[in-house]
C-alpha positions in Angstrom: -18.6 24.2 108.6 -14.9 24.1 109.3 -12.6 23.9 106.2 -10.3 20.6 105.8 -7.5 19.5 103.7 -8.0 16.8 102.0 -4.6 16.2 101.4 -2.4 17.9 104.7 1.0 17.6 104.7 3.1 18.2 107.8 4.7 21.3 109.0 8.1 20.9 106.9 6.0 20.7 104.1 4.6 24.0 104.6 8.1 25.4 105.2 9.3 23.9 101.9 7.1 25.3 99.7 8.3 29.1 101.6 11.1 28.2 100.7 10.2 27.5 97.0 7.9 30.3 96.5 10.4 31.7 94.0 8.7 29.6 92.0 6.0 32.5 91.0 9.2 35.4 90.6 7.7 38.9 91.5 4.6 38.1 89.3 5.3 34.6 89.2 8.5 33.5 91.3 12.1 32.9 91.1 14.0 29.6 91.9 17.5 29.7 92.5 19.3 27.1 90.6 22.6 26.1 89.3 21.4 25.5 85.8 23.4 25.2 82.8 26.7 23.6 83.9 28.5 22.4 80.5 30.4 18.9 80.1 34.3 19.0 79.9 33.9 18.6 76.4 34.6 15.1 76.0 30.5 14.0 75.2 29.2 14.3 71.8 27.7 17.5 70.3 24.1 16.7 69.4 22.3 19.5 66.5 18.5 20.3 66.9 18.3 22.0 63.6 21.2 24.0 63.0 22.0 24.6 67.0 24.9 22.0 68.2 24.1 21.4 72.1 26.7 19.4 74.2 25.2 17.8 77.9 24.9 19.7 81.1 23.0 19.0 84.0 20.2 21.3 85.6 19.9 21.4 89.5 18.6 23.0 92.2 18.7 23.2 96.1 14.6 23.5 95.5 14.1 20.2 93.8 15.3 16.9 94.5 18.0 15.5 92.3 19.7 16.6 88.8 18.2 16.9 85.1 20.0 15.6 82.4 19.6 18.2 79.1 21.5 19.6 76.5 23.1 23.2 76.5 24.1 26.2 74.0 24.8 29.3 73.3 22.7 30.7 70.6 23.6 34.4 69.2 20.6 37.1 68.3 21.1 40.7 67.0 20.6 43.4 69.9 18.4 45.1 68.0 16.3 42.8 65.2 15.8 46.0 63.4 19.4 45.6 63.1 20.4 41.9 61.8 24.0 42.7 60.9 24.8 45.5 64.2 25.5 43.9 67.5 24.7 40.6 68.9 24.3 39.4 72.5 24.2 35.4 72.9 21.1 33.8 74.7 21.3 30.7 77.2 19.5 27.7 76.1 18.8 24.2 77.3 16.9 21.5 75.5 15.7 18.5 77.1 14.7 15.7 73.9 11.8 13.6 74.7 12.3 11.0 77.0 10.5 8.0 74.3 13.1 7.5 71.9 11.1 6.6 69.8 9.1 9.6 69.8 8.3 12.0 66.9 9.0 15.3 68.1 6.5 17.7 66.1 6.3 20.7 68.0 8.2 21.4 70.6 7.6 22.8 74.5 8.7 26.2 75.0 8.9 27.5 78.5 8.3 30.6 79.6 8.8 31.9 83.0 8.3 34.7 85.0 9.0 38.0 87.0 9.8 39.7 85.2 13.4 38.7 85.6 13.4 35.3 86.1 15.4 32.6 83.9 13.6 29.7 82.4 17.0 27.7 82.6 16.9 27.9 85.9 13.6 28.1 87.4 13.2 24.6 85.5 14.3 22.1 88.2 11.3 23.1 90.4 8.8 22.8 87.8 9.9 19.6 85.7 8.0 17.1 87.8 4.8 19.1 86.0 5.7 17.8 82.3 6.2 14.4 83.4 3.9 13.4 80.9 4.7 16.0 78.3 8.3 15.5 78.5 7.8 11.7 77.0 6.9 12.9 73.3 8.0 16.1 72.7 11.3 18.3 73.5 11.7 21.2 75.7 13.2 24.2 75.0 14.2 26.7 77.6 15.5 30.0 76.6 16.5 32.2 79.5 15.1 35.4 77.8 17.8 38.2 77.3 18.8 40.2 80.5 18.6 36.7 82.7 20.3 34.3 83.9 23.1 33.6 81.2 21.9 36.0 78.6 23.1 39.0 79.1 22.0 39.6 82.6 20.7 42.9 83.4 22.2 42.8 87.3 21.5 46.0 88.9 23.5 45.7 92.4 21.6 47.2 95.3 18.6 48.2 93.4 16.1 46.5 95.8 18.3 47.1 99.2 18.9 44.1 101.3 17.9 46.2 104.4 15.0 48.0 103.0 12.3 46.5 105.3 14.5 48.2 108.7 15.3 51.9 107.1 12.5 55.0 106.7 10.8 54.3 102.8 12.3 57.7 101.9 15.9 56.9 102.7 15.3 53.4 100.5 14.0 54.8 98.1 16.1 57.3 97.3 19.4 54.9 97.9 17.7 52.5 94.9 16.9 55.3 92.9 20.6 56.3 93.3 21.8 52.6 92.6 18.9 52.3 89.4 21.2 55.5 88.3 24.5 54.0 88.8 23.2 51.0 87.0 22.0 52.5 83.6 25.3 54.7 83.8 27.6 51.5 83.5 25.7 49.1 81.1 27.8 47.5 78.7 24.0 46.6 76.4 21.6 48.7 75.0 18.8 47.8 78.1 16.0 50.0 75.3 16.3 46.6 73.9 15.6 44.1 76.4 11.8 44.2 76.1 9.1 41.8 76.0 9.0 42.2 71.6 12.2 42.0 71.6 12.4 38.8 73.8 9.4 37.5 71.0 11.8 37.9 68.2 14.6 36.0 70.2 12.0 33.0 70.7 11.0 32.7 67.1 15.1 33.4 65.9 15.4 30.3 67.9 12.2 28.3 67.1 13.5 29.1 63.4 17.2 27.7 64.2 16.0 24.5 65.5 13.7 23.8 62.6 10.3 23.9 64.2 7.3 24.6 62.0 5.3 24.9 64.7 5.4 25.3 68.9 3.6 24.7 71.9 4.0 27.3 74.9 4.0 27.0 78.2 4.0 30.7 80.0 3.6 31.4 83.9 2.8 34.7 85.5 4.7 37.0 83.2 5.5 34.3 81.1 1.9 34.5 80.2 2.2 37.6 78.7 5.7 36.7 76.6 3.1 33.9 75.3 0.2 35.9 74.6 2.4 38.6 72.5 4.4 35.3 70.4 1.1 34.1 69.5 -0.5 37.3 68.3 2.6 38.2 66.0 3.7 34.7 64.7 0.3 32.5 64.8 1.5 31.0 61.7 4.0 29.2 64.2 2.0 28.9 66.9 0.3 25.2 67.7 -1.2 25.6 71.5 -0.8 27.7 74.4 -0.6 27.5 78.1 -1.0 30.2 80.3 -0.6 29.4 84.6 -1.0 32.6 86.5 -2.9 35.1 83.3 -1.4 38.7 82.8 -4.0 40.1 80.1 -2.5 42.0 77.4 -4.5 44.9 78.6 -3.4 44.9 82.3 -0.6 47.7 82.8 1.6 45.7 85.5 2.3 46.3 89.1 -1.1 48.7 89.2 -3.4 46.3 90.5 -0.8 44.5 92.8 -2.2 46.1 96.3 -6.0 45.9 95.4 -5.2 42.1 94.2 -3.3 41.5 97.1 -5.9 42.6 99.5 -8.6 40.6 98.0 -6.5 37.6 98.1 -6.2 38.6 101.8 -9.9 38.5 102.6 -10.7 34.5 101.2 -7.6 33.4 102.9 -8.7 35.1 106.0 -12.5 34.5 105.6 -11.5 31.0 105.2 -9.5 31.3 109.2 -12.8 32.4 110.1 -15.0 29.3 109.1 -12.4 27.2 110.8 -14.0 26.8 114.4 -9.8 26.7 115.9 -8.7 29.2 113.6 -11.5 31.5 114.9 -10.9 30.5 118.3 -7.3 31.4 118.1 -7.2 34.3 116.6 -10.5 36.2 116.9 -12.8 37.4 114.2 -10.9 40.4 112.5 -7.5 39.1 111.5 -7.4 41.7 108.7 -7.9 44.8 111.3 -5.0 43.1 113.2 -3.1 43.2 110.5 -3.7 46.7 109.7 -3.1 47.7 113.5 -0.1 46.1 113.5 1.5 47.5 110.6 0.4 51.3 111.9 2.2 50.2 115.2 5.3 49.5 113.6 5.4 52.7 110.9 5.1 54.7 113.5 7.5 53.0 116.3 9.8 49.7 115.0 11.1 47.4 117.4 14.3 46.1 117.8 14.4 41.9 118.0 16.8 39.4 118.7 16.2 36.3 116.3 17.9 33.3 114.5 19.3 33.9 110.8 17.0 31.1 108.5 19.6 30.6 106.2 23.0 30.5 108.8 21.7 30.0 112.1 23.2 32.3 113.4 21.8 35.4 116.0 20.7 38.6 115.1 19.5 41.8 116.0 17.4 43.7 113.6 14.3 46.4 113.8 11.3 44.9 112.6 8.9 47.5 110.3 5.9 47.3 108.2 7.9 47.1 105.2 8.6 43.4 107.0 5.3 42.6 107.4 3.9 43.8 103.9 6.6 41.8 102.2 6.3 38.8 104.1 1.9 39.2 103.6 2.6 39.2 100.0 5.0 36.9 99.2 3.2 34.4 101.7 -0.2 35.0 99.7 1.1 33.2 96.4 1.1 29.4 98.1 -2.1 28.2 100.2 0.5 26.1 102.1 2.5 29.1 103.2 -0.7 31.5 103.3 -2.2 29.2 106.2 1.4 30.4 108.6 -0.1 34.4 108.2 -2.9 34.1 111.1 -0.3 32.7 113.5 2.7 34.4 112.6 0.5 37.8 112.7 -0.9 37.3 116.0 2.1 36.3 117.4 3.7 39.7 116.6 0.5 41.2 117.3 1.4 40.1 121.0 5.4 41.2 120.5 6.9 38.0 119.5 8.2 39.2 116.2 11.2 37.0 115.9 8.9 34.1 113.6 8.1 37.7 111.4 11.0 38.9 111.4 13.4 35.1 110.2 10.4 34.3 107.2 10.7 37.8 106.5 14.6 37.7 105.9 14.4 34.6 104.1 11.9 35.2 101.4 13.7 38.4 100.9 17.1 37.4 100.3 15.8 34.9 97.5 14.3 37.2 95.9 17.1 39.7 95.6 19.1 36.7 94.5 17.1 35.8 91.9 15.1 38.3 89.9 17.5 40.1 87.6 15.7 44.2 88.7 17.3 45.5 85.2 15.8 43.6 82.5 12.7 44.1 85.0 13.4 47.6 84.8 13.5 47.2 80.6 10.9 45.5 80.6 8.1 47.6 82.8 9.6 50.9 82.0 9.2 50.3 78.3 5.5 48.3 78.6 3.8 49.7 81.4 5.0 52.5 83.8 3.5 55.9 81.4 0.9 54.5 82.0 0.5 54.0 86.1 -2.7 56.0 87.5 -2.2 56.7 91.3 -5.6 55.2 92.4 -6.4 56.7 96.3 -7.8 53.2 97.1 -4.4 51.8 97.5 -3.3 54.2 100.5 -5.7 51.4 102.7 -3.9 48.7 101.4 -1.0 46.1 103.0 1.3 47.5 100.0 0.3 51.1 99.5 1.7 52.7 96.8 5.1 52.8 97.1 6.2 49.9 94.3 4.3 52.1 91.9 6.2 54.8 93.0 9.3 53.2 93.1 8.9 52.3 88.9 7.8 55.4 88.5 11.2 57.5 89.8 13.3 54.8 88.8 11.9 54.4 85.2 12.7 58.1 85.2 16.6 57.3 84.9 16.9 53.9 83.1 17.0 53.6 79.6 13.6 53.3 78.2 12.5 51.6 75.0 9.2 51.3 72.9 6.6 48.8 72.8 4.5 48.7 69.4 1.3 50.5 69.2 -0.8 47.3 69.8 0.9 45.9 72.4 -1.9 46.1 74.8 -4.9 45.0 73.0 -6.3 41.7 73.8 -4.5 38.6 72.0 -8.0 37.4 69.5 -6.9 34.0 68.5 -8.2 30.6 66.8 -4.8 29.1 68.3 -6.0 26.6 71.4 -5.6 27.6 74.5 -5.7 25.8 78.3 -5.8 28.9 80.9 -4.9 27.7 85.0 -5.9 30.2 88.0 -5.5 29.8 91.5 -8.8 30.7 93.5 -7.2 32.5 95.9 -4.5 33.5 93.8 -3.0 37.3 94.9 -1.2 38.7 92.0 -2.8 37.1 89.2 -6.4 36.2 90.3 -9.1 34.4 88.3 -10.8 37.2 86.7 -7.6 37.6 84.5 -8.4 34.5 83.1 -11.8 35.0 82.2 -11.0 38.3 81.0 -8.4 36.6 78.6 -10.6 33.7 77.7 -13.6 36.2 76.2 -11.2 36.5 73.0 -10.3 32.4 72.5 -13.3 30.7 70.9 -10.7 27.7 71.4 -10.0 28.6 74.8 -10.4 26.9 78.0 -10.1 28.2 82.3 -9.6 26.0 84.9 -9.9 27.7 88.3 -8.0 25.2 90.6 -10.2 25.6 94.4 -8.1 26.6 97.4 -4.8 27.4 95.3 -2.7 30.3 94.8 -0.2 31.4 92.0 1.4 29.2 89.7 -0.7 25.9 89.7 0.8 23.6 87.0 2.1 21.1 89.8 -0.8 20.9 91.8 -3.3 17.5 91.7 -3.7 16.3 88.7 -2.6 19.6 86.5 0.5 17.9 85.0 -1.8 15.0 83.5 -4.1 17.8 82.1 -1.4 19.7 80.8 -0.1 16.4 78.9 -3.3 15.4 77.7 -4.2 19.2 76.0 -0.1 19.6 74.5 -1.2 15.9 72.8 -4.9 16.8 71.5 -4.3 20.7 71.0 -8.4 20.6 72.7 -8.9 22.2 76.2 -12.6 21.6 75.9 -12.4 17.7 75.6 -10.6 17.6 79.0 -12.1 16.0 81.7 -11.0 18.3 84.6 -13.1 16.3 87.3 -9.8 15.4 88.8 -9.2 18.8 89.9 -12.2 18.6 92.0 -10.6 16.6 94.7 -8.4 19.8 95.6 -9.4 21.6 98.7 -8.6 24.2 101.0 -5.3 24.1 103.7 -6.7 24.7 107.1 -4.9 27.7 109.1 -2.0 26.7 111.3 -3.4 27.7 115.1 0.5 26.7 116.5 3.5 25.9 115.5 3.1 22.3 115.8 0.9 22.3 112.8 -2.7 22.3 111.5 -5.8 21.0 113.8 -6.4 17.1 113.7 
């Protein structure tokens, strides 16, 4: 039976979600925004607690219009072990509740992801989501220390913007070089920039503002920033929402390839019971893939093509690196996932310049956007003593090499500790609302469940057909408002999610199959 949409958009469509995949960060997405701009002073302080916030405005070129908040600066000691040493100063926006007359509780902390990305502003593209929350209670956004405005931990030419047209050696060792450099000429301690530390920082705030209790809201890595809050201050903690699940347990970036490749199978099985799709592009789109990427390891090709962002000509090699990248990043959005079976065979038959302009443009946001030091901080610390090579990922569109990468870099950048129980599972009374893409590639369902085992109060909903980062798909922003006002994910009714279906491959340009 072929697979149909039930709700297709046009081609633009497709191409605006590419272009907002940032959304998601490297686990989750990054969204390039100009958040945070302060007033000229003349507009009224307003104090949540004991923070005084004057007006700013939130934008992005990802999402339609401007959002009204409040902004401030909020100081935090380096090192919490340390109250009365250093301080660095955090980035904050608070958005009141749109009812005046609201009582405003407990209030919204978002959490976004990467890591590296800044909740200030990433917030633009996902705001349309709380609609509904946004009425009753505040939302606070924190962009966690080492992003955006706090601190950032900007490591220049760490993730080369050529690296997908030079041999993986030569990249590799020109970031490691650049990773060095970085570390060299910090002006923070970056041992400090960890996901505990980041905990302390959200409840040094929570406390500022006066809030007994809060509600989070994590995505991708977020998630995890979440989980850890919860498990050391669930005194404070009223409900939790977790889009896109990192267990505690999982060591990041080691499942990536195997996660990716999965993902890669549905989306392509799915091409397959699509009688045009099949038609189109024969009945092995994943050996295709494979052959193509062998093709260009061994020999790139030089291609003319057209700039995405300028416009402008070009003349570039195209590599696998291009084609992994572009595979992955594509993955995280069934919109942009149903491009890969044309845009593949089409440089299966030597028409890379499609490949090679989405490849470039997904890129360069990323680059842009995720700040690779308090990445670094952040994995080095958490995660990368404890990589395992696994031989099962040499077969895979990634490979090994991001693994590998961490693994030299970490080597050279200043590495702090996480505390002994950092990786057992968050067991919790504290309700809970998990959200997983079926199809998901970086994040997939089973992550949920795996978290869920541990949340007698728990709820997963697996949204059909979608990938990473679901809390603006269907009816997900109603759900979410209904559990942050009940604190009870199991007296949802989720049958709204049930109209979501699958997005047909594109078999041309011109779109999907009437």
């Amino acid at each position: 039976m072929p697979i149909v949409c039930k709700h297709p958009r046009p081609l633009r469509a497709a191409f605006a979600l590419i272009a907002a995949l940032a959304a998601a960060g490297v686990l989750a997405g990054c969204d390039r925004a100009a958040g945070g701009e302060a007033g000229d002073g003349s507009a009224p302080k307003r104090r949540y607690g004991a923070i005084a916030f004057e007006p700013c405005t939130l934008a992005s070129p990802f999402a339609s219009g401007t959002i009204a908040a409040q902004c401030a600066r909020f100081k935090v000691p380096e090192n919490h072990a340390e109250p009365k040493g250093k301080t660095i100063e955090l980035n904050l926006a608070w958005l009141p509740p749109t009812d005046n007359a609201a009582v405003d509780d407990d209030p919204v902390f978002f959490l976004a992801g990467g890591p590296g990305q800044a909740a200030v502003a990433s917030w633009p593209a996902v705001d349309a989501a709380f609609r509904d929350v946004r009425k009753r209670r505040s939302i606070v956004l924190i962009d966690q220390r080492g992003t955006g405005k706090s601190s950032p931990l900007t490591c220049a030419d760490a993730v080369p913007d050529d690296a997908g047209e030079r041999d993986e050696a030569a990249v590799m060792a020109d970031s490691l070089a650049a990773v060095r450099r970085c570390a060299q000429n910090l002006k923070v301690d970056a041992r400090r920039f960890t996901t505990t530390d980041a905990v302390a920082d959200l409840d040094a705030v929570r406390a500022a503002i006066g809030a007994a209790k809060i509600d989070l809201v994590g995505v991708s890595y977020g998630t995890r920033v979440a989980q850890q809050y919860a498990g050391r201050y669930p005194q404070h903690t009223r409900a939790v929402v977790l889009d896109g699940v990192v267990p505690n347990e999982l060591v990041l970036g080691t499942e990536h390839a195997r996660n990716l490749d999965a993902a890669l199978a549905q989306q392509f099985k799915l091409c397959q019971q699509t009688p045009a799709c099949r038609s189109r592009f024969g009945a092995a789109p994943r050996e295709q893939l494979r052959q193509l990427m062998a093709r260009l390891q061994a020999d790139p090709v030089e291609v003319d093509y057209r700039d995405p962002s300028t416009g402008e000509p070009g003349r570039e090699r195209v590599t696998a690196g291009h084609v992994a990248m572009l595979t992955r990043m594509f993955s995280y959005q069934p919109e942009a996932a149903s491009l890969l079976p044309l845009v593949l065979s089409e440089a299966d038959q030597g028409r890379y310049a499609p490949l090679l302009a989405l490849s470039k443009m997904i890129g360069g946001q990323l680059s842009e956007e995720i700040n690779y030091g308090m990445q670094l901080s952040v994995t080095c610390a958490e995660d990368a003593d404890l990589f395992v090579a696994d031989p099962a990922d040499k077969d895979t569109v990634l490979g090994a090499a991001m693994t590998d990468a961490l693994t030299a870099q970490c080597k050279v950048w200043p590495t702090g500790a996480r505390p002994k129980n950092f990786h057992e599972p968050l067991r919790s009374d504290v309700p809970v609302l998990l959200l997983s893409g079926e199809l998901d590639p970086v994040t997939p369902p089973r992550y949920g469940d795996q978290v869920l085992k541990h949340l007698p109060n728990g709820r997963h909903l697996i949204l059909r057909g979608q990938g990473h980062s679901t809390l603006r798909i269907g009816c997900a922003p109603k759900l979410l408002g209904q559990f942050l006002e009940s604190a009870d994910a199991k007296k949802l009714d989720a049958r709204c999610l049930d109209a979501l279906g699958y997005v047909p491959p594109f078999v041309s340009f011109n779109g999907w199959e009437p």
